[in-house]
C-alpha beads as a LAMMPS data file, in Angstrom:
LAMMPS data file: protein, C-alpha beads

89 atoms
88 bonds

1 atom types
1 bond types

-500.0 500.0 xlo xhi
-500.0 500.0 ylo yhi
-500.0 500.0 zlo zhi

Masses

1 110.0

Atoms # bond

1 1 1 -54.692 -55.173 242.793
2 1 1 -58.189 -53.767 242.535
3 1 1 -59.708 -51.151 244.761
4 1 1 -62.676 -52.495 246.838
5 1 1 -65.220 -50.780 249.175
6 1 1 -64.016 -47.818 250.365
7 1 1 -60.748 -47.352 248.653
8 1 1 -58.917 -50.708 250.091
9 1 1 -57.559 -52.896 247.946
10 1 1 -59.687 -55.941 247.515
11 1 1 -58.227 -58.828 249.361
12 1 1 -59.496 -61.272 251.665
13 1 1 -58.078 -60.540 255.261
14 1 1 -57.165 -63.523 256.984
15 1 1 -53.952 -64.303 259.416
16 1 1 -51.174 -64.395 256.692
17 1 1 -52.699 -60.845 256.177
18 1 1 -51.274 -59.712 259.524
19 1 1 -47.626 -59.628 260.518
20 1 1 -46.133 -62.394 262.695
21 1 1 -46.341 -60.939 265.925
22 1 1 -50.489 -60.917 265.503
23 1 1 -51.019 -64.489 264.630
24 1 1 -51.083 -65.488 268.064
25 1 1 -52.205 -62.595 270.237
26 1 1 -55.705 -61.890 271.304
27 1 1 -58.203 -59.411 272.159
28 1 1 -61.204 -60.724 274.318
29 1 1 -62.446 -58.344 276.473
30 1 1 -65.925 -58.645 278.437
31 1 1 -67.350 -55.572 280.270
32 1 1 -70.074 -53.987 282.301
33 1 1 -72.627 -52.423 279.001
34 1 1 -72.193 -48.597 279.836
35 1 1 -70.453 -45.908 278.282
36 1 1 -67.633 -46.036 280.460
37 1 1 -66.815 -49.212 279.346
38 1 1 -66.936 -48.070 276.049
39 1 1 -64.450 -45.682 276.146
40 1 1 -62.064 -48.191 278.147
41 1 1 -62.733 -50.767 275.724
42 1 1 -61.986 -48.479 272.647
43 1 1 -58.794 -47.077 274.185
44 1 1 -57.753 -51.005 275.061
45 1 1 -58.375 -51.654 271.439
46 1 1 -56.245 -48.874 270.020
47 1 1 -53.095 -49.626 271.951
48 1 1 -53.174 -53.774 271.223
49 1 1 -53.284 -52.357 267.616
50 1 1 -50.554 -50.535 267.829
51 1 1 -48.785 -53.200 269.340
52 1 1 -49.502 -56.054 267.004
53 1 1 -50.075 -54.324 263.651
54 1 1 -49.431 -51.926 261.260
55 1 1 -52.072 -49.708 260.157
56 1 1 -52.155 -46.634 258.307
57 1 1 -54.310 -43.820 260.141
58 1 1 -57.057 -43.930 258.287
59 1 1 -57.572 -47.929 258.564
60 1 1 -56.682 -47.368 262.491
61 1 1 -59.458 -45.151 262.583
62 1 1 -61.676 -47.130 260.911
63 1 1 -61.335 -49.952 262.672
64 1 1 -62.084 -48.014 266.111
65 1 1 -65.094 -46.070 264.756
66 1 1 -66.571 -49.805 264.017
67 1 1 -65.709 -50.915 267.153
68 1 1 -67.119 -48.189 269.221
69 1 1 -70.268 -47.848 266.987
70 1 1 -71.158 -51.572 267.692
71 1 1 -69.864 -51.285 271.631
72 1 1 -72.263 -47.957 271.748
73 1 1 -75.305 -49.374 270.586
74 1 1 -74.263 -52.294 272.896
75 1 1 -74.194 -50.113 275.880
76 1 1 -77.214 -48.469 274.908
77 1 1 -80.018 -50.418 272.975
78 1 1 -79.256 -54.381 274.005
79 1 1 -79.923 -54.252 277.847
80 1 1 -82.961 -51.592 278.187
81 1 1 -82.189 -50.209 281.281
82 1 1 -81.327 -53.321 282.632
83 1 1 -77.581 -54.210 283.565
84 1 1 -75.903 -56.533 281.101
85 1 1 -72.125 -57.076 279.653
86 1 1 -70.453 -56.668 276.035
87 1 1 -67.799 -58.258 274.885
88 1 1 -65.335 -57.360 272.386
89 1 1 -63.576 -60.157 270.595

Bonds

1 1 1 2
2 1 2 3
3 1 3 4
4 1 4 5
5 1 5 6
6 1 6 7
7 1 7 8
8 1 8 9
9 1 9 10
10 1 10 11
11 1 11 12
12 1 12 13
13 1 13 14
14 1 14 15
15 1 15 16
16 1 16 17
17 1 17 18
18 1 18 19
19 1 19 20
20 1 20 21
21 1 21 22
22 1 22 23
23 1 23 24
24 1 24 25
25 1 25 26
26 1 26 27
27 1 27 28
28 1 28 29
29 1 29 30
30 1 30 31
31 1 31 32
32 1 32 33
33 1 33 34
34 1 34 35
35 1 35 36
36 1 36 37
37 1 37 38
38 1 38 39
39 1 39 40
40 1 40 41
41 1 41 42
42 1 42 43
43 1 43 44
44 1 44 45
45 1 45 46
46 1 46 47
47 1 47 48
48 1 48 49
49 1 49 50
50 1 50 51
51 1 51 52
52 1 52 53
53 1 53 54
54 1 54 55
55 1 55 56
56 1 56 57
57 1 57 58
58 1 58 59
59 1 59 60
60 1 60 61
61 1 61 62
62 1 62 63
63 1 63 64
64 1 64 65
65 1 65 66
66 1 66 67
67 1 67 68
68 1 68 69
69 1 69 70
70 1 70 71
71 1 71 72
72 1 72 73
73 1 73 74
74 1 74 75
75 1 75 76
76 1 76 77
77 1 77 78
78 1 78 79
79 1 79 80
80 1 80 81
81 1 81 82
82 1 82 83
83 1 83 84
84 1 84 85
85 1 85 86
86 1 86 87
87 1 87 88
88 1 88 89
């Protein structure tokens, strides 16, 4: 297997990807856009990943740096000072 972007071997993630006990669970969340939020949100995220898969650290991290970039700029840039929600899906 081939190394793509970033060092991870170049295959197409989908659902077979992911051991059994992932196919069917879900993370939906919807909050309030605020940096509380955020931080509850990312620390939601981390523990249904440890729960339904099995990443190394560094793919663990990865995965919740992208999250909380995207629920940051969320929280900060979409609403304006106006109130608004985020979800995470």
């Amino acid at each position: 297997m081939t190394a793509g972007p970033a060092g991870y071997p170049s295959v197409i993630m989908t659902d077979s990807n992911f051991p059994t006990s992932a196919a069917g669970a879900d993370f939906a969340r919807t909050e309030t856009a605020d940096a509380l939020s955020v931080a509850r949100l990312r620390h939601e995220l981390a523990e249904w990943l440890h729960i339904h898969l099995t990443l190394d650290r560094d793919r663990l991290y990865d995965v919740l740096l992208v999250a909380n970039e995207a629920l940051t700029n969320s929280a900060e840039y979409a609403y304006r000072g106006r109130e608004g929600t985020m979800t995470l899906d």
